[in-house]
C-alpha angles and dihedrals in degrees: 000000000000122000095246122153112186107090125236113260105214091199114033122035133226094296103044097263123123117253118234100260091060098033088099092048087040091062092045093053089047089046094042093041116205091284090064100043090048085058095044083051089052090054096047089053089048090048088050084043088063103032083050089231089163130138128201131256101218083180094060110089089227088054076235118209112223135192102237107249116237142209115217092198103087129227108238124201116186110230095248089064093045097047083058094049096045087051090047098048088047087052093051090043104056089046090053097053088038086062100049087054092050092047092053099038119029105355092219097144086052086040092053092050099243104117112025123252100223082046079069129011087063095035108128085230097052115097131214085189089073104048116126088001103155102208135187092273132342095273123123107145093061101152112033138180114204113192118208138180125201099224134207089279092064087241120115123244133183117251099185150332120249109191102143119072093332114186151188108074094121091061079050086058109044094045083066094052077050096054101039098051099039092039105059104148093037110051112064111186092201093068099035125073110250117245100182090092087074099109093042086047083049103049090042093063101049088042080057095051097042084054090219126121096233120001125198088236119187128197104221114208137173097231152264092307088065116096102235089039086120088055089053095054085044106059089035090063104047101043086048104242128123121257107228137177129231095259087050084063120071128184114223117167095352086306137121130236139178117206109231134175081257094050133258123347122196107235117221095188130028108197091202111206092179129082122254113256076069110051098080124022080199098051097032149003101008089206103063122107103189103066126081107245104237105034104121089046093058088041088057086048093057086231090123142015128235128196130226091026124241108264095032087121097069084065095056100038098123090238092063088040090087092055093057094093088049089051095046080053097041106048098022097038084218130115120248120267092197127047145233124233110242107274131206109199111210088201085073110078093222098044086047088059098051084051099056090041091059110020089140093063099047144074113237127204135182103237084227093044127123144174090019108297124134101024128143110209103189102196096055091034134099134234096250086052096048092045092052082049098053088055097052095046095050078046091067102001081185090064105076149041144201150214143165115280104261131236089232113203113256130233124201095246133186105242133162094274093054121267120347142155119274132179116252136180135205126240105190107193102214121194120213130195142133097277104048143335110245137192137202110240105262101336124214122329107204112202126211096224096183102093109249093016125135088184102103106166115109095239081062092055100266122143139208141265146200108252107211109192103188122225084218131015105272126027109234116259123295126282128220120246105091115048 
């Protein structure tokens, strides 16, 4: 990665003009003006009011529920990019999964001294409980989320792994009712990739790792107080299974079971939606009430399966992120399409020092951080800031990571001041099973809408877009109908 500064633009190239994927929506911002697509982004909001797409703000004293914003300009990918980034994510993926069977089976990456041992074996995600577990098939990872950043170079990079509980698809799914509904003389459905396969896709792939021809599958969430809790009921509804909680599941002879008004029902496939020191009082943590007691013990038994599986977390813990070029290598003995951004380690002595030396250059993460908490971002943070961080960094060295502050790729947003730039990121969902990898078209483009921000989750005050992956290069020129 180079040192550029200058962001990408995603719409207009280096000399102003538009490039050819957005001349169409080009032509329909100039024709609606900022008055109208604010109006159009009042309307979406309204639309995700009455449909209860929210999402909780744990940081937020009041656990206070929100309605997810959203930007009514779409993000546009051509095909031939897409068709890179979909080979690269599947790459990442099935070394990935590759890794977390080695790990729990023969240890010959650790063996072989390229990742190293203590990096795993004490890692909080890694699970005992799931050593020497023959499963199905060697999938663990079923349901991903990559998360990827267009830098300043124009190229695409990685920004992190997310194989435990990802989220965010339904967001994915209802911009593009949005779209589709508000955009009318814009989208043309003809000319952008359908997202709308995504639960069957989804159901496809679990019914091909449990290796039956039509499993009883549950989606086990914690409940309404989660915040993803919307996309849960979601997903169970349109791939047809039943959202439980953990006290509607029951364990007899190393078997699962669901209570129904018809009485109970053997479940083949639990989609957990809860982490794992919840999943079973008897495996893990004895105090949780929203797991089923003897899970584990029927998922041993090959008697259920369960995605994503128990002991995901230990591959996308950001200190195992660095080692994911040396796996694709490793296990697929090919070189990675997608990249890595450059990462210092805190745990090494030498790349600890360069951190500290310029904390207020660099982006910091907890190697256990998600949803953007806990991050130190140098550049738009104070002294004082920088100098409680540093404490806590030189407290568990091991803790944290740390990499360059990205030239995000910027998005023509509706903000307060009209429309503006903001930075945005791509979450690709990737679908793993024997058969075949899939991915979602495009995925969620999360947007950063506080001007200058790099932050783009939703619990930082980020809001959503519509993802358009074009069939060609260039949608035709705009329609009438919405200006």
């Amino acid at each position: 990665m180079g040192v550029e500064t200058e962001f990408y633009s995603e719409m207009h190239a280096g000399d102003g003009s538009i490039r050819p994927t957005y001349a169409a929506v080009g032509q329909w911002m100039e024709r609606s003006g900022a008055e109208k697509l604010e109006t159009l982004n009042q309307q979406a909001l309204a639309m995700f009011y009455r449909k209860g797409v929210t999402f909780t703000v744990y940081s937020d004293a009041s656990n206070t529920e929100r309605v997810i914003p959203f930007d009514i300009i779409p993000r546009i990918i051509t095909r031939s990019e897409w068709t890179m980034l979909e080979a690269g994510c599947s790459q990442r993926i099935r070394a990935l999964n590759a890794f977390i069977h080695d790990i729990y089976h023969k240890k010959d990456i650790l063996h072989a001294g390229i990742v190293p041992e203590e990096q795993v074996l004490v890692n909080d995600g890694y699970e005992p409980w799931m050593v020497d577990i023959s499963l199905p098939q060697p999938m663990y990872a079923l349901i991903s989320g990559i998360d990827l950043v267009r830098h300043g170079d124009g190229e695409y990079y990685v920004l992190e792994d997310n194989l435990r509980t990802p989220s965010g698809v339904s967001y994915m799914l209802e911009s593009r009712c949005i779209t589709e509904r508000l955009l009318e003389g814009v989208f043309d459905a003809e000319k952008v990739l359908p997202v709308d396969g995504y639960p069957q896709m989804l159901r496809q792939s679990l019914t091909e790792c449990s290796e039956k021809e039509n499993p009883y599958i549950v989606v086990l969430t914690p409940g309404r107080y989660n915040s993803a809790y919307y996309e849960h009921a979601f997903l169970a509804r349109e791939m047809g299974a039943a959202l439980v909680h953990g006290y509607d599941l029951y364990v007899e002879n190393n078997r699962v079971y669901v209570r129904t008004v018809n009485g109970r029902q053997r479940v083949d496939i639990v989609y957990r939606r809860l982490d794992d020191a919840f999943l079973d009082p008897l495996a893990f943590r004895p105090d949780s009430i929203l797991g089923v007691p003897g899970l584990m013990a029927a998922y041993r038994a090959g008697n259920v399966l369960i995605a994503n599986a128990p002991g995901t977390g230990v591959a996308d813990d950001k200190s195992i992120y660095p080692y994911v070029g040396d796996m694709i290598r490793f296990y697929l003995a090919e070189e990675p399409i997608l990249h890595n951004v450059p990462t210092w380690m805190c745990r090494k002595k030498d790349d600890l020092a360069y951190v500290l030396d310029h904390l207020g250059e660099l982006v910091v993460k907890e190697t256990q951080g998600s949803g953007g908490y806990g991050m130190l971002v140098g550049p738009k943070s104070t002294k004082q800031e920088i100098a409680a961080y540093r404490k806590r960094i030189k407290a568990a060295p091991s803790n944290f990571i740390a990499q360059p502050t990205l030239a995000l790729s910027t998005c023509p947003t509706c903000v307060e001041e009209g429309i503006a730039p903001r930075h945005i990121d791509l979450r690709p969902f990737v679908l793993t099973s024997p058969k075949k990898v899939r991915l979602s078209a495009g995925g969620l483009t999360r947007v950063a809408l506080r001007e200058g921000s790099l932050v783009v989750n939703s619990s930082q005050g980020g809001g959503v877009k519509d993802t358009w992956i074009l069939r060609g290069d260039a949608l035709p020129q705009a329609k009438g109908g919405v200006a």
